[in-house]
C-alpha positions as CSV (number, residue, x, y, z in Angstrom):
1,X,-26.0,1.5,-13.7
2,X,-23.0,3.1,-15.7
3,X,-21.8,0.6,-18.2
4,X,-17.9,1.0,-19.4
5,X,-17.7,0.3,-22.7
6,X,-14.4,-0.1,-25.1
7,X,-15.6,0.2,-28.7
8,X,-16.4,-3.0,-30.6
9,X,-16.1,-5.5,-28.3
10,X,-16.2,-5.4,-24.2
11,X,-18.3,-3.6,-22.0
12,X,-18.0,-4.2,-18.1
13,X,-21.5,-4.4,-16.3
14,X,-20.1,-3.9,-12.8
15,X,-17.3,-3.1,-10.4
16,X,-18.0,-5.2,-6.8
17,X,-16.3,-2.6,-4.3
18,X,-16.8,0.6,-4.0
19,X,-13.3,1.7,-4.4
20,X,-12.9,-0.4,-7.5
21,X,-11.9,1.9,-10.5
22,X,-12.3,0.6,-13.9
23,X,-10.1,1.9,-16.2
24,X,-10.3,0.9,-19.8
25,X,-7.2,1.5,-22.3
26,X,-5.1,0.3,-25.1
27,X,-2.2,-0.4,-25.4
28,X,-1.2,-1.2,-22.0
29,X,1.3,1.5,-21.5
30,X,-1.1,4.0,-21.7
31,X,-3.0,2.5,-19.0
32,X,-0.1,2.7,-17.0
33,X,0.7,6.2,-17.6
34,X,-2.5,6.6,-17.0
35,X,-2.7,5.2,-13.9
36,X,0.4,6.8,-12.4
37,X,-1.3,10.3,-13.7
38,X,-3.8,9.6,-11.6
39,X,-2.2,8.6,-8.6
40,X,0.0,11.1,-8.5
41,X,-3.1,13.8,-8.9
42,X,-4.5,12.2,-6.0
43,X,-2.0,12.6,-3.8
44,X,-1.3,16.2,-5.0
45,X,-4.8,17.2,-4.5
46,X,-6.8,15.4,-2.1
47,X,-3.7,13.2,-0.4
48,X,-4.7,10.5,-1.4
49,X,-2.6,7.5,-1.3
50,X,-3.2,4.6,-4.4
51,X,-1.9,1.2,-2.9
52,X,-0.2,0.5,-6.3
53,X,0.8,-2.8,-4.4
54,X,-3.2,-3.8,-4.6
55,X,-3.3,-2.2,-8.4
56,X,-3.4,-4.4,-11.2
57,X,-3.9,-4.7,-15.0
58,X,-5.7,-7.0,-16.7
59,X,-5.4,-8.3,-20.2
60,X,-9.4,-8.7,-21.1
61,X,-9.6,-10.5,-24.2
62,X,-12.5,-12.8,-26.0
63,X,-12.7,-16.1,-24.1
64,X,-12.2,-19.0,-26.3
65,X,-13.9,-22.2,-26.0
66,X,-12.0,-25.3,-24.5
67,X,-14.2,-27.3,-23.9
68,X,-14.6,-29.9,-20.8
69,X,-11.9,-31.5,-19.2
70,X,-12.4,-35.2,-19.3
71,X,-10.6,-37.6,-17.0
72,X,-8.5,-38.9,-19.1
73,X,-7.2,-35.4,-19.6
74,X,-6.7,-35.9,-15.8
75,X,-4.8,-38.6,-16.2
76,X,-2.5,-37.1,-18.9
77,X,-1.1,-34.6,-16.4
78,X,1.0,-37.2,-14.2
79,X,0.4,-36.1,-10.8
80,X,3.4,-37.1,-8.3
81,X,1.2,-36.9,-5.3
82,X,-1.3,-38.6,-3.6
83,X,-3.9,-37.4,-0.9
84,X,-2.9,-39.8,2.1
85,X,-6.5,-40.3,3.1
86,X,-8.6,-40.8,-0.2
87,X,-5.4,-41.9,-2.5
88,X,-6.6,-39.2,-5.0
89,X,-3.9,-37.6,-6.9
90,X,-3.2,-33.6,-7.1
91,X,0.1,-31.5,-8.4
């Protein structure tokens, strides 16, 4: 299995389709430019169309803690609505 790996700190174990592309970069711009390098390659050379409205980025950072939500952090958040069958409330 081919790991991608961005030094120091993140490595991604898996992609779950087979036309998922990981692409790894920093800053963000470069990813873009990246990206539309790519795309436009694609099209040039093999016509092949990226569906940039199904392309995404995605800020991967260290996840942080928070701990569990209790329901009295429920209760904090003031729902204004009420499920009419079960009186339970929601957002």
């Amino acid at each position: 299995m081919q790991k991608f790996v961005l030094p120091n700190y993140l490595q991604l174990d898996k992609l779950e389709h087979v036309d998922d592309a990981g692409l790894l970069d920093e800053p963000a711009t470069k990813a873009s430019e990246r990206l539309s390098a790519i795309s436009a390659g694609a099209e040039k050379e093999v016509e092949l169309i990226i569906a940039e409205h199904k392309s995404f980025g995605q800020h991967v950072h260290k996840q942080q803690n928070i701990g569990f939500t209790t329901e009295s952090d429920i209760e904090a958040m003031d729902f204004k609505f009420l499920c009419p069958g079960c009186d339970m409330p929601f957002p």
